[in-house]
VEXTI-633802 format. One record per residue: residue number from 1; residue in three letters; x, y, z of N, C-alpha, C, O in turn. Coordinates in Angstrom, 1 decimal. Layout:
<sites>
SITE, NUM, ALA, X, Y, Z, X, Y, Z, X, Y, Z, X, Y, Z
...
</sites>
This chain:
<sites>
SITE, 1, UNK, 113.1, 46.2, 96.1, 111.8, 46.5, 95.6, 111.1, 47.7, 96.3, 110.9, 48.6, 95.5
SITE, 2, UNK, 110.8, 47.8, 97.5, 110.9, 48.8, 98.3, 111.5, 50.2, 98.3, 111.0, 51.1, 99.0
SITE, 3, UNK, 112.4, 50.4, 97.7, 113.6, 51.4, 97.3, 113.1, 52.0, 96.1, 112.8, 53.2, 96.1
SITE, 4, UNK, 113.0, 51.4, 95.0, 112.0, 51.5, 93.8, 110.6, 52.0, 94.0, 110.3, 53.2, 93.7
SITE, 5, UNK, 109.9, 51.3, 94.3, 108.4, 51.6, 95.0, 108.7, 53.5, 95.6, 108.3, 54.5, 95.1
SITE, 6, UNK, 109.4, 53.2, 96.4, 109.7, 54.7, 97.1, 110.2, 55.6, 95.9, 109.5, 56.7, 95.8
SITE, 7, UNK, 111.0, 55.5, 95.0, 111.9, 56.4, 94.1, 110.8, 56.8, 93.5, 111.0, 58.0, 93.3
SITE, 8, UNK, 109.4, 56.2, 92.8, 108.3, 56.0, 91.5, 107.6, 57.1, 92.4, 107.2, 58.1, 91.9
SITE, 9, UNK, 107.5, 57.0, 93.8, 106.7, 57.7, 94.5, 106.8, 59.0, 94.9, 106.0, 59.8, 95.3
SITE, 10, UNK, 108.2, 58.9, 94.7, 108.8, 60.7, 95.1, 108.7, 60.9, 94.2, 108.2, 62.0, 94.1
SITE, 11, UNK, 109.2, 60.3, 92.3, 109.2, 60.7, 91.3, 107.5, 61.5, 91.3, 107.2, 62.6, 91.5
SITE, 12, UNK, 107.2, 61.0, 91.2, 105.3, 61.2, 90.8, 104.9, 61.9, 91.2, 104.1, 62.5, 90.6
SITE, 13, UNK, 105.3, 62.6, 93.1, 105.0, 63.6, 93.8, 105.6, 64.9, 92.9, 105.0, 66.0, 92.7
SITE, 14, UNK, 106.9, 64.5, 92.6, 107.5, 65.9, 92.0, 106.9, 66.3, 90.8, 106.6, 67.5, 90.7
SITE, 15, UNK, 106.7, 65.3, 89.8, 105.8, 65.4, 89.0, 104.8, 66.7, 88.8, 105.0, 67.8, 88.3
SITE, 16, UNK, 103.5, 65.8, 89.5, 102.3, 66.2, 90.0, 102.3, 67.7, 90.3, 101.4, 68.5, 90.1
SITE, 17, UNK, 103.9, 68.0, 91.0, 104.1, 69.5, 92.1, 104.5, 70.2, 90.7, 104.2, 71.4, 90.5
SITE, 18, UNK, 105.1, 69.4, 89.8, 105.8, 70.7, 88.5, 104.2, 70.9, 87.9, 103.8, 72.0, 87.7
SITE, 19, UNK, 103.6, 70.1, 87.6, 102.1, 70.1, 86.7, 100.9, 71.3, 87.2, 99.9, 71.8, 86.7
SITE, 20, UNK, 101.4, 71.4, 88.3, 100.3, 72.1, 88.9, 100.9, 73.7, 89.0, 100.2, 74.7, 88.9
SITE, 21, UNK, 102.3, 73.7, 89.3, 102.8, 75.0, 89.1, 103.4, 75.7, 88.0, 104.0, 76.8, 87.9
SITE, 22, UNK, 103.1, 74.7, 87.1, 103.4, 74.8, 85.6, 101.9, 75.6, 84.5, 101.7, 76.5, 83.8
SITE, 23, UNK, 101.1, 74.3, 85.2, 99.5, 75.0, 85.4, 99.0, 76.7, 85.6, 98.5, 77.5, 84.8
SITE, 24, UNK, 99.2, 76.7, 86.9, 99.0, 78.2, 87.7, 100.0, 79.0, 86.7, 99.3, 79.6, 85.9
SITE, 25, UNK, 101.0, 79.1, 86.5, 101.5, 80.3, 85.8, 101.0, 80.0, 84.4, 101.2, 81.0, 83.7
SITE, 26, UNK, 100.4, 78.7, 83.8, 99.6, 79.4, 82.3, 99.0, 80.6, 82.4, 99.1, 81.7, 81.7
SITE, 27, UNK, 98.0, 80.0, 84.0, 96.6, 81.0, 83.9, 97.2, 82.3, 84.3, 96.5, 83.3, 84.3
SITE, 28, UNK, 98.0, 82.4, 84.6, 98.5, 83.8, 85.0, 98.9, 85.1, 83.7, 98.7, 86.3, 83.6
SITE, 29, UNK, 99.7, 83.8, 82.7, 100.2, 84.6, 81.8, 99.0, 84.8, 80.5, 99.2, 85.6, 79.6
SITE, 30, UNK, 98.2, 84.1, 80.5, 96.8, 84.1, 80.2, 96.1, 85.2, 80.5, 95.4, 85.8, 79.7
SITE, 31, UNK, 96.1, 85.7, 81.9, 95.4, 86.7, 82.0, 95.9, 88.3, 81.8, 95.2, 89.3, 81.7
SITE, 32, UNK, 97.3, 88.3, 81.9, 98.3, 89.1, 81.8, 97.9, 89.5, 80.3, 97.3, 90.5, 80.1
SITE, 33, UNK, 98.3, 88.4, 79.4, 97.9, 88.6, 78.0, 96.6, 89.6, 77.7, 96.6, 90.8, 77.3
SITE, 34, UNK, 95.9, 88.8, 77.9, 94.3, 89.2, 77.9, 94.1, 90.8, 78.7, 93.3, 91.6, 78.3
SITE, 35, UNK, 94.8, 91.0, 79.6, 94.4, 92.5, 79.7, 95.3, 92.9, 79.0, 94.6, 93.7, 78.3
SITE, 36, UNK, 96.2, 93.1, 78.7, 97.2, 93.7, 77.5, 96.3, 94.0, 76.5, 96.1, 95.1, 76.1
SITE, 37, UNK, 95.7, 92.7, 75.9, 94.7, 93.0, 74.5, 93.9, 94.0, 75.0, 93.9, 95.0, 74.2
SITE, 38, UNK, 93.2, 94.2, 76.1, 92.3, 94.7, 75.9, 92.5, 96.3, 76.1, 91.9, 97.2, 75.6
SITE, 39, UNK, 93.6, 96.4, 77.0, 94.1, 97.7, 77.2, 94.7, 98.4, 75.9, 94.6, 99.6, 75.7
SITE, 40, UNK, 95.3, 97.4, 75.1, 95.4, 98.0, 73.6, 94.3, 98.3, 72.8, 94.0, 99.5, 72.5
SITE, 41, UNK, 93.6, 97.6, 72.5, 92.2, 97.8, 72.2, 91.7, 99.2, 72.6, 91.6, 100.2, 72.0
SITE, 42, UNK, 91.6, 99.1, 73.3, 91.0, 100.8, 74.6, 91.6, 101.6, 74.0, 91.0, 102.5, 73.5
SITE, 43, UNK, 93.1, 101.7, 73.9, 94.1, 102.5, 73.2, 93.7, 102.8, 71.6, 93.5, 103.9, 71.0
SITE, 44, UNK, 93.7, 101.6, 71.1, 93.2, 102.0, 69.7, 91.7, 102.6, 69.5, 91.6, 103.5, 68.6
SITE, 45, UNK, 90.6, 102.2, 70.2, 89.5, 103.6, 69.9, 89.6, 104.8, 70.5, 88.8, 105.7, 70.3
SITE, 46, UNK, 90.8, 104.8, 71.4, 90.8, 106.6, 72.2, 91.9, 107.5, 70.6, 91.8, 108.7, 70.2
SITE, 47, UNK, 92.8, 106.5, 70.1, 93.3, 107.2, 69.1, 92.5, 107.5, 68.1, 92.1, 108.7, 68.1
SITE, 48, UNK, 92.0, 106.5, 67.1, 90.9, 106.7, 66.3, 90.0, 108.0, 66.9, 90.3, 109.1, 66.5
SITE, 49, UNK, 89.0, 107.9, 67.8, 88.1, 108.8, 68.1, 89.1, 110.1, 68.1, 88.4, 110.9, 67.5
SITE, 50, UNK, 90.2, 110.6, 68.3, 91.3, 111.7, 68.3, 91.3, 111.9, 67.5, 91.1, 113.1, 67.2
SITE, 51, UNK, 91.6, 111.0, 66.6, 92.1, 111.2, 64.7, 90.6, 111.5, 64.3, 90.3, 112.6, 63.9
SITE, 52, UNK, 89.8, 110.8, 64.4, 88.2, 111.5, 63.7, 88.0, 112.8, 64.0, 87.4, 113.6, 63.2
SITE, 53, UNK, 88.5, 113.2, 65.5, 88.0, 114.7, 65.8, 88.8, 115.7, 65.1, 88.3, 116.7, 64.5
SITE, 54, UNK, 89.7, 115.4, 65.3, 90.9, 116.0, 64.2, 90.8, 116.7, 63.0, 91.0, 117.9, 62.7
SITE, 55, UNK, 90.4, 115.4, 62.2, 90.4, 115.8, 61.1, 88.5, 115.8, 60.2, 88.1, 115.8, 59.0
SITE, 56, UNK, 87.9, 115.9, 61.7, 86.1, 116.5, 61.5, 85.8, 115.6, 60.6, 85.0, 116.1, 59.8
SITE, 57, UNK, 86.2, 113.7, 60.4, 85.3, 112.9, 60.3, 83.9, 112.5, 61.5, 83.1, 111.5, 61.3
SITE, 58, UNK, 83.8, 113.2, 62.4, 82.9, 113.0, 62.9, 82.2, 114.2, 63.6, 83.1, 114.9, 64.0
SITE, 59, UNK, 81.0, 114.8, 64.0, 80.4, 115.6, 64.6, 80.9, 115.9, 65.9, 80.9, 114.7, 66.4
SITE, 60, UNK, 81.3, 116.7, 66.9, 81.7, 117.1, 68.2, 80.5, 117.4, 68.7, 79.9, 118.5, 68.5
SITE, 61, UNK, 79.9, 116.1, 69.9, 79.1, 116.4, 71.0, 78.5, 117.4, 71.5, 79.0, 118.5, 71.7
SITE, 62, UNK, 77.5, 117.2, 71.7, 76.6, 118.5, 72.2, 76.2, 117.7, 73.7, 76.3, 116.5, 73.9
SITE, 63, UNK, 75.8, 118.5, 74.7, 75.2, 118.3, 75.9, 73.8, 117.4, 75.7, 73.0, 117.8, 74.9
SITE, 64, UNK, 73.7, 116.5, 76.4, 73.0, 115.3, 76.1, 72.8, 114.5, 74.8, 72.1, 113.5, 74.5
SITE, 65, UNK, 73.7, 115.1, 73.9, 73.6, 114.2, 72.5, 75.2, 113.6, 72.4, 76.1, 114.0, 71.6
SITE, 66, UNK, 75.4, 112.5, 73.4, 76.7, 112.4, 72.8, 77.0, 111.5, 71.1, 76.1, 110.8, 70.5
SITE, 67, UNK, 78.1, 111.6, 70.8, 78.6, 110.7, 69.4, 79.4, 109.6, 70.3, 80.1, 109.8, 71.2
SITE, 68, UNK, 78.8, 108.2, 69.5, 79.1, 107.1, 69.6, 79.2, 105.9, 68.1, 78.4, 105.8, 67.2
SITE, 69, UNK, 80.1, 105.4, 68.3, 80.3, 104.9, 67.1, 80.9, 103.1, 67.4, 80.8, 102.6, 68.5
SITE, 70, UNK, 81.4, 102.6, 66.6, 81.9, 101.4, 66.6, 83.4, 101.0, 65.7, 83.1, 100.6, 64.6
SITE, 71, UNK, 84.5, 100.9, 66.0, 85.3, 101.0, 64.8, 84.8, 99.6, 64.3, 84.3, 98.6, 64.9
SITE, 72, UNK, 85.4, 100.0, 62.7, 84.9, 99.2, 61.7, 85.7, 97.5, 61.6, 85.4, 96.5, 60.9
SITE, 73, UNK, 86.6, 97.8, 62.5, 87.0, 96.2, 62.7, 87.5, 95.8, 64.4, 87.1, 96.3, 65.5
SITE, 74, UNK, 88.4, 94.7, 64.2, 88.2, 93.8, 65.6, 89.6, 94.5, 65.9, 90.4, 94.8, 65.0
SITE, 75, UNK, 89.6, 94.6, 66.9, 91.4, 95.1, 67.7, 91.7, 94.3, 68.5, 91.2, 94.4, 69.6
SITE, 76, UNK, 92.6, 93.1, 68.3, 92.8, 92.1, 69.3, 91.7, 91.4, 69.4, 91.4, 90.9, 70.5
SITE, 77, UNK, 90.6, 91.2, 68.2, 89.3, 90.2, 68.9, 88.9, 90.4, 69.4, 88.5, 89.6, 70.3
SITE, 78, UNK, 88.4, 92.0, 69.5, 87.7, 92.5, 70.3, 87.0, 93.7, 69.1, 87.5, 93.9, 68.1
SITE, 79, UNK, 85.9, 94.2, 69.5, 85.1, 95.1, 69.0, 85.4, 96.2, 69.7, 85.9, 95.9, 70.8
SITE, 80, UNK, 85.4, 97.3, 69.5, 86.0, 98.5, 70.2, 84.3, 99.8, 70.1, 84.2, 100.6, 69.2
SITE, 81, UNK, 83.3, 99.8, 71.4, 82.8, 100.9, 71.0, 83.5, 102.3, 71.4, 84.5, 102.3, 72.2
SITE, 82, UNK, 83.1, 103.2, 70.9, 84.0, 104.8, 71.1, 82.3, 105.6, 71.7, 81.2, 105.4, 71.2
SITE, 83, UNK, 82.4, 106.4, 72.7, 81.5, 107.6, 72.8, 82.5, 108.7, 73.5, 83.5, 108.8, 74.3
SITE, 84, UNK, 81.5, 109.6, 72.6, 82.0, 110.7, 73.1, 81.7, 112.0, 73.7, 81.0, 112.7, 73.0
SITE, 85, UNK, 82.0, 112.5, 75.1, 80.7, 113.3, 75.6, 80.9, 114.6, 75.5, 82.1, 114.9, 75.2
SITE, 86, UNK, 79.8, 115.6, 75.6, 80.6, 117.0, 76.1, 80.6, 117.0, 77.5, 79.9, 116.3, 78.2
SITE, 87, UNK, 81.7, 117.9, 78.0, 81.9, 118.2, 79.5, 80.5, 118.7, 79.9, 80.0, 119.7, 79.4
SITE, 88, UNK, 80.0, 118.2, 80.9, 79.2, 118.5, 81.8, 77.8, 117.3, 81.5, 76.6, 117.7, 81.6
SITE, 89, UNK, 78.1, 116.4, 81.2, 77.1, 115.1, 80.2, 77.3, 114.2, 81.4, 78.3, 113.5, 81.6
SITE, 90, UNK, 76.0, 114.3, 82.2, 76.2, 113.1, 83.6, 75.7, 112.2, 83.3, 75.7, 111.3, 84.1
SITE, 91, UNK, 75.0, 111.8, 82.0, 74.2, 110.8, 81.3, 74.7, 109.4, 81.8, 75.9, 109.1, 81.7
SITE, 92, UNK, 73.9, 108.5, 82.2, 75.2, 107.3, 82.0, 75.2, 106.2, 80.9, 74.4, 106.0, 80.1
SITE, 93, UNK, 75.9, 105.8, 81.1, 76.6, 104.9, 82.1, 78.2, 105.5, 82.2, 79.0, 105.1, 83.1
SITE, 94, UNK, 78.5, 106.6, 81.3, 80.1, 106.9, 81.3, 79.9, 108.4, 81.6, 80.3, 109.1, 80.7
SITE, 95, UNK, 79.3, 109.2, 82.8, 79.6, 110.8, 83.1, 80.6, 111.4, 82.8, 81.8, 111.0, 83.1
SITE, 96, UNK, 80.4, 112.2, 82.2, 81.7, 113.4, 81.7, 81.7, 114.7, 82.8, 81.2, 115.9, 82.6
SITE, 97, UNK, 82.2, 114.3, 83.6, 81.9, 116.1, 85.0, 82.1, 117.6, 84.3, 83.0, 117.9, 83.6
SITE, 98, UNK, 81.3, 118.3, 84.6, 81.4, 119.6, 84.8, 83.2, 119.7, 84.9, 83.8, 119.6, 83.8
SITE, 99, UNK, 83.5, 119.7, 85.4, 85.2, 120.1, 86.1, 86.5, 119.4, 85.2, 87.7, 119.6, 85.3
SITE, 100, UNK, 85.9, 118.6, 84.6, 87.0, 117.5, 83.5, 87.8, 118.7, 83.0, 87.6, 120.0, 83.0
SITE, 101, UNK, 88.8, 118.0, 82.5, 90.0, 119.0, 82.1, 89.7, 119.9, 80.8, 89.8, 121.1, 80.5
SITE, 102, UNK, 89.4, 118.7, 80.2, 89.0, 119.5, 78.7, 87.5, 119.3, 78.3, 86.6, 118.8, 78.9
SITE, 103, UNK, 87.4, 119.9, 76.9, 85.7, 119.9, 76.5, 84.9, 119.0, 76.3, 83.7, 119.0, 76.2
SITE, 104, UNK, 85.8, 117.8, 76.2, 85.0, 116.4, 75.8, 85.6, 115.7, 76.8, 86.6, 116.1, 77.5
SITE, 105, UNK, 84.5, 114.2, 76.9, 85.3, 113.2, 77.2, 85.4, 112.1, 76.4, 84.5, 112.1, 75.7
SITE, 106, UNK, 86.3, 110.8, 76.2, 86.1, 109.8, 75.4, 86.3, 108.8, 76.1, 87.2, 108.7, 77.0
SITE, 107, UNK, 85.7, 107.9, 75.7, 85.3, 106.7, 76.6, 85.0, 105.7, 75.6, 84.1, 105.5, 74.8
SITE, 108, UNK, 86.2, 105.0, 75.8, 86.5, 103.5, 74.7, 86.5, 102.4, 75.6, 87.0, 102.3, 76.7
SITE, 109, UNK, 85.7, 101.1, 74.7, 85.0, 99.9, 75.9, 85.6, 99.0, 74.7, 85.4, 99.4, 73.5
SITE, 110, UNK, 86.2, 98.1, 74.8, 86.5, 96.7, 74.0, 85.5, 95.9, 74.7, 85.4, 95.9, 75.9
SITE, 111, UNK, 84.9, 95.1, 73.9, 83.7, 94.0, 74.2, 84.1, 93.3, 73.1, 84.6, 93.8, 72.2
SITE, 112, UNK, 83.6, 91.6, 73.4, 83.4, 90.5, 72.9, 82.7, 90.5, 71.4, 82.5, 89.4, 70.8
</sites>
């Protein structure tokens, strides 16, 4: 009886030890996931905003007037805003420096 008792008791420890480490790597691959979305996301309004400039669906920035917009659907369940500045636009919350490489900058935010 003893022997049993003991076996239920290691069984259950091991248990408990797979549940919890089984656990911990959900939340891991959970969050892994979740920045992937969102990093795609980001990806998808920096292309869009490219492709609009491109092909002059949208107005090119002036110094303190930047263009901002919203794409028109969800990217991964997420909302994608786009702005976009001219170089030398320290406005915030997203500054565009004097010294940036090129004339604009674009600054894509996935939100909820």
């Amino acid at each position: 009886m003893v022997v049993v008792m003991g076996a239920l008791i290691v069984i259950s420890a091991l248990a408990l030890i797979a549940l919890i480490f089984f656990t911990q790597r959900r939340q891991m691959v959970l969050r892994k996931t979740t920045k992937a979305k969102l990093k795609f996301a980001a990806y998808a309004g920096m292309v869009d905003a490219l492709e609009k400039l491109r092909k002059g669906a949208i107005t090119f920035p002036t110094l303190g007037l930047p263009t901002s917009y919203t794409l028109p659907k969800e990217i991964n369940g997420y909302n994608v805003e786009v702005i976009i500045k001219a170089k030398g636009d320290t406005s915030t919350p997203f500054p565009c420096p004097a010294n940036a490489p090129s004339d604009y900058c674009i600054f894509s935010t996935p939100v909820k």
